[in-house]
C-alpha positions as CSV (number, residue, x, y, z in Angstrom):
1,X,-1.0,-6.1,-34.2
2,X,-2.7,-9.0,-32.8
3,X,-5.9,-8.2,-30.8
4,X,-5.0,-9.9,-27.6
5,X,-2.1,-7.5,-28.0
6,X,-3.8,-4.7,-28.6
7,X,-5.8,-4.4,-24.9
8,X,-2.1,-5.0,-22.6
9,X,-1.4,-1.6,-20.8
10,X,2.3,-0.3,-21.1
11,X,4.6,-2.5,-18.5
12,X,5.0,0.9,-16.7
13,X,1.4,1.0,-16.4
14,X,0.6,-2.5,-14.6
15,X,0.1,-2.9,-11.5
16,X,2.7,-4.8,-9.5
17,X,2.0,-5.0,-5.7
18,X,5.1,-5.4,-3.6
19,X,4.7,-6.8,0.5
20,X,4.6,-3.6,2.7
21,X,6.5,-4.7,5.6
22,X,5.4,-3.7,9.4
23,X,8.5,-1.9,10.9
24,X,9.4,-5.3,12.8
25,X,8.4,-8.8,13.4
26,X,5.9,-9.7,15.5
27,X,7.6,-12.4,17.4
28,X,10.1,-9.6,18.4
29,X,7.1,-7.2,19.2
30,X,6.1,-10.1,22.3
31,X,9.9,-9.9,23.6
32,X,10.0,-6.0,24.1
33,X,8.2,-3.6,27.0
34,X,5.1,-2.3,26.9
35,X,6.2,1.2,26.5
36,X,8.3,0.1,23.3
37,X,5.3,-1.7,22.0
38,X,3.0,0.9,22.3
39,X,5.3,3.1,20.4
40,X,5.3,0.5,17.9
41,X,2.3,0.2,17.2
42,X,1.3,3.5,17.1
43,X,4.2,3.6,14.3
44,X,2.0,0.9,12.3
45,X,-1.5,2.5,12.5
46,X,0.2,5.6,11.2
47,X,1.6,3.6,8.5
48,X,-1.4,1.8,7.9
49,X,-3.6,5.7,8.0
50,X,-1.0,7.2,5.2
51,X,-1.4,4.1,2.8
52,X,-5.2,4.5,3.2
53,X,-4.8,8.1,2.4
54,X,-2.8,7.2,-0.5
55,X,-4.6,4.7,-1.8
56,X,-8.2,6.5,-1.4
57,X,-6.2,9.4,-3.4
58,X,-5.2,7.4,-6.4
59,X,-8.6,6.0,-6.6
60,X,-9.9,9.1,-6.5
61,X,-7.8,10.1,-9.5
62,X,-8.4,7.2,-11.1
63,X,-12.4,7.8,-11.2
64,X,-11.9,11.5,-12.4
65,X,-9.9,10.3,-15.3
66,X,-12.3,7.9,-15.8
67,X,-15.4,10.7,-15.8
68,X,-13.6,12.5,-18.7
């Protein structure tokens, strides 16, 4: 085995970041009332707080594995 080869992590293993889509458009956000939009947003900074959490977890595992 070649050693550029040798270094390549598992395809299962790479990281592949995909677009994490707000729950709708902004220009559609502007069009709706203020109640709505509130809602909405509220719905994106929760969003936004569990893919924190979830992130700061995996890195956290990730470290620990590391330590070993």
């Amino acid at each position: 085995m070649s050693a550029s080869f040798e270094n390549e992590l598992p395809s299962v293993l790479r990281w592949r970041p995909g677009i994490i889509y707000d729950p709708v458009p902004e220009w559609w956000m502007r069009e709706i009332e203020a109640e709505l939009q509130k809602e909405l947003v509220a719905i994106r900074l929760e969003t936004a707080q569990k893919m924190l959490q979830v992130q700061a977890e995996g890195l956290a595992a990730a470290a620990k594995t590391l330590r070993r």
